[in-house]
Residue frames as qw, qx, qy, qz and C-alpha x, y, z in Angstrom:
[[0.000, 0.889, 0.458, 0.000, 0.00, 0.00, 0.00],
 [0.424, 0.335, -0.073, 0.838, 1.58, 3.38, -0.66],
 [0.292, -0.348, -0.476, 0.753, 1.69, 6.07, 1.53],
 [0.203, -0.066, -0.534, -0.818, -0.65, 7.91, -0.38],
 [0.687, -0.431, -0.560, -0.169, -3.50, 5.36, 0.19],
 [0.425, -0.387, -0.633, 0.519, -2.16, 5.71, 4.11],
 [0.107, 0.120, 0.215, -0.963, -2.56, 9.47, 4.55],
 [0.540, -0.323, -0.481, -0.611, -6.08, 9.21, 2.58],
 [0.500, -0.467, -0.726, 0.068, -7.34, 7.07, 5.11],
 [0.418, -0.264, -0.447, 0.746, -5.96, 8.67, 8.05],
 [0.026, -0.004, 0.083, 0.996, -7.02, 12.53, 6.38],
 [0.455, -0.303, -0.600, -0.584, -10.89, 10.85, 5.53],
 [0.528, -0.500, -0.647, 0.227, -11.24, 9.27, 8.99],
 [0.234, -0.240, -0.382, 0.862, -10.63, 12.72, 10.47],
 [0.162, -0.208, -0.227, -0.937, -12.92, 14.36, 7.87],
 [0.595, -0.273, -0.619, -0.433, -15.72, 11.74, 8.61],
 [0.280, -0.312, -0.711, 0.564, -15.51, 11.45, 12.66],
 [0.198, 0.297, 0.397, -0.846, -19.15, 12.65, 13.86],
 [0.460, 0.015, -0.416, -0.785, -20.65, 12.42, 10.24],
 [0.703, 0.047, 0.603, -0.375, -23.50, 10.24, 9.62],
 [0.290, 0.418, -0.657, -0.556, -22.56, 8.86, 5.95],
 [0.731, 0.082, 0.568, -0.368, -25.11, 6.05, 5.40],
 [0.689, 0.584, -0.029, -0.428, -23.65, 5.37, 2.20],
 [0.667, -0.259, 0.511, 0.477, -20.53, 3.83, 0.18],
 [0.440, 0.882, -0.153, 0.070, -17.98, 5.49, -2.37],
 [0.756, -0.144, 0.278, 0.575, -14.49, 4.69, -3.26],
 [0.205, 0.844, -0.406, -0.285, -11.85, 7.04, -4.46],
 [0.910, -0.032, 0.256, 0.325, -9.89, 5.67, -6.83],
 [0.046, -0.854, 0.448, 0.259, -6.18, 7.80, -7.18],
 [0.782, 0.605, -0.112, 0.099, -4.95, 7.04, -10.54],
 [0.587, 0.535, -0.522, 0.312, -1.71, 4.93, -9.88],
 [0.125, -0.400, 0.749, -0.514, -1.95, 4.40, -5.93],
 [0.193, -0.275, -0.942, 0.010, -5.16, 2.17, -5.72],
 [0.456, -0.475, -0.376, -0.652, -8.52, 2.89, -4.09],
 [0.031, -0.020, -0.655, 0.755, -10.26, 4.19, -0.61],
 [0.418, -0.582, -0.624, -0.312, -13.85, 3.07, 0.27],
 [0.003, 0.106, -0.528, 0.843, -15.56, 5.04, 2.46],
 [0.417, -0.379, -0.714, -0.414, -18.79, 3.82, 4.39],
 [0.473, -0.785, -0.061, -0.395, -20.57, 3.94, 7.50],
 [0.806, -0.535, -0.113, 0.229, -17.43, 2.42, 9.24],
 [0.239, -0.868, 0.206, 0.384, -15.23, 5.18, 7.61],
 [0.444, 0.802, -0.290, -0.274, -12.30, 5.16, 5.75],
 [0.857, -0.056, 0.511, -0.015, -10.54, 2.11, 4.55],
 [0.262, 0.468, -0.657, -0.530, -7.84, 1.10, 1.59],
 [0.577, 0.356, 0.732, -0.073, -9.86, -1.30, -0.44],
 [0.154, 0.214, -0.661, -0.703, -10.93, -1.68, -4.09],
 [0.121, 0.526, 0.831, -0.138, -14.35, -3.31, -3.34],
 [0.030, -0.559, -0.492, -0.666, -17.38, -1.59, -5.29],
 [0.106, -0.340, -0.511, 0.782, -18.98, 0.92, -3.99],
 [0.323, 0.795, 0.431, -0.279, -22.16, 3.40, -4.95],
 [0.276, 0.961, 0.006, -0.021, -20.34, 5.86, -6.30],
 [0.891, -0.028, 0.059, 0.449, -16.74, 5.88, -7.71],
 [0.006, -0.985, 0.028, 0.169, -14.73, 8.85, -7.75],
 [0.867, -0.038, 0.184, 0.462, -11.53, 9.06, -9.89],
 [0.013, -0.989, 0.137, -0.053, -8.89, 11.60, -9.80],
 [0.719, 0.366, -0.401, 0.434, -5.01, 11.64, -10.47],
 [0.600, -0.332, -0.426, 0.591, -2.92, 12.11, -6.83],
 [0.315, 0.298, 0.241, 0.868, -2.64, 15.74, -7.39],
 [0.422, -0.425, -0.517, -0.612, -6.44, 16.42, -7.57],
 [0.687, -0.390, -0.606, -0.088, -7.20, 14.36, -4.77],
 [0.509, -0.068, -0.411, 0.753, -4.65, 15.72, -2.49],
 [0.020, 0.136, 0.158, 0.978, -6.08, 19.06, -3.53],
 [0.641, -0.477, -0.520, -0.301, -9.91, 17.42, -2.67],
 [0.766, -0.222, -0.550, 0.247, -8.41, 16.38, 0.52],
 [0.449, -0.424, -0.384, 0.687, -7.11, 19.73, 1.92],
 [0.153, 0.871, 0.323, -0.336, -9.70, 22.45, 0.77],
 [0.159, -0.396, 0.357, 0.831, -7.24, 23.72, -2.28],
 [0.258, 0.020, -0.516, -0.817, -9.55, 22.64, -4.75],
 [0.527, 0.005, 0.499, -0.688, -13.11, 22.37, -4.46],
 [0.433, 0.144, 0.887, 0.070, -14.68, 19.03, -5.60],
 [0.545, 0.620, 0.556, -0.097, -17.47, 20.26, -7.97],
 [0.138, 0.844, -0.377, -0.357, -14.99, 22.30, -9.93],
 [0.285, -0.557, 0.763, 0.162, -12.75, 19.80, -10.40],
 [0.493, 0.215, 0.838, 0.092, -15.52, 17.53, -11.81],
 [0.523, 0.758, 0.372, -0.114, -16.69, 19.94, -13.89],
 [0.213, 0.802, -0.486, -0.276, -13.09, 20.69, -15.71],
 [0.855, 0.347, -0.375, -0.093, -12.58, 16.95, -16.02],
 [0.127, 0.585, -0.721, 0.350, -9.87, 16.68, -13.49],
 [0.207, -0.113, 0.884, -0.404, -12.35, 14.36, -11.66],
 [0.396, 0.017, -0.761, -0.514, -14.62, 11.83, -12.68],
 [0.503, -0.041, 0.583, -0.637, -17.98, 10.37, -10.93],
 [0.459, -0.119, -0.837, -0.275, -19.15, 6.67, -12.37],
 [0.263, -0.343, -0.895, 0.109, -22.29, 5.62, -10.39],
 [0.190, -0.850, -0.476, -0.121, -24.95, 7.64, -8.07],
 [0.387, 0.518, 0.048, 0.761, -24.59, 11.03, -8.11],
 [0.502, -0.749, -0.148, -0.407, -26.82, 11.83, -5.34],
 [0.740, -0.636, -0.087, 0.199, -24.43, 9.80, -2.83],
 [0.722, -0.044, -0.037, 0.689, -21.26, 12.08, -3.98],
 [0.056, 0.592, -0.114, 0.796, -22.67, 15.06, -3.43],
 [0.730, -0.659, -0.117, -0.139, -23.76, 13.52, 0.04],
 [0.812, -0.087, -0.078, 0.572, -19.89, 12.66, 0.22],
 [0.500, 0.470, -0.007, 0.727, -19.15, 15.73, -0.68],
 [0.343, -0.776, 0.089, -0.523, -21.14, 18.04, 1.95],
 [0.820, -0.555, -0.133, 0.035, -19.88, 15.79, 4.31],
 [0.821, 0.054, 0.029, 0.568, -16.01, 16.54, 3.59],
 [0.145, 0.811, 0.073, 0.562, -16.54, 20.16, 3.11]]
């Protein structure tokens, strides 16, 4: 697992402590592998999920510490959304 995929976790489980995310969504970071996040938090895994979210390291980082704001990013292409849309903008208010 790359250290990447470790900070994700670690940076998601802090974002998500208190939420109430009743759902499931995986980042996958183009070239490190893939973080599922569900009602028990944040987790490296590749296992499906509702909603897939794919973004090069960069991006994500940039997702991950308020530099860039998620619905931008998906709407210049820098980030991609394969499955229900409704539960990644539930992901998303919850990360804000």
């Amino acid at each position: 697992m790359s250290d990447i995929i470790d900070q994700a976790v670690v940076a998601l489980n802090e974002k998500l402590a208190g939420s109430n995310f009743d759902g499931s969504a995986k980042f996958d970071i183009q070239g490190e592998g893939g973080v599922i996040i569900d009602g028990d938090g944040a987790r490296a895994s590749d296992e499906d999920a509702d909603v897939t979210l794919s973004a090069d390291v960069e991006t994500f980082q940039g997702i991950l510490s308020g530099d860039t704001n998620p619905t931008s990013a998906f709407m210049t292409g820098k980030l991609s959304v394969d499955g229900d849309m409704g539960m990644a903008m539930k992901l998303a208010s919850v990360l804000a």
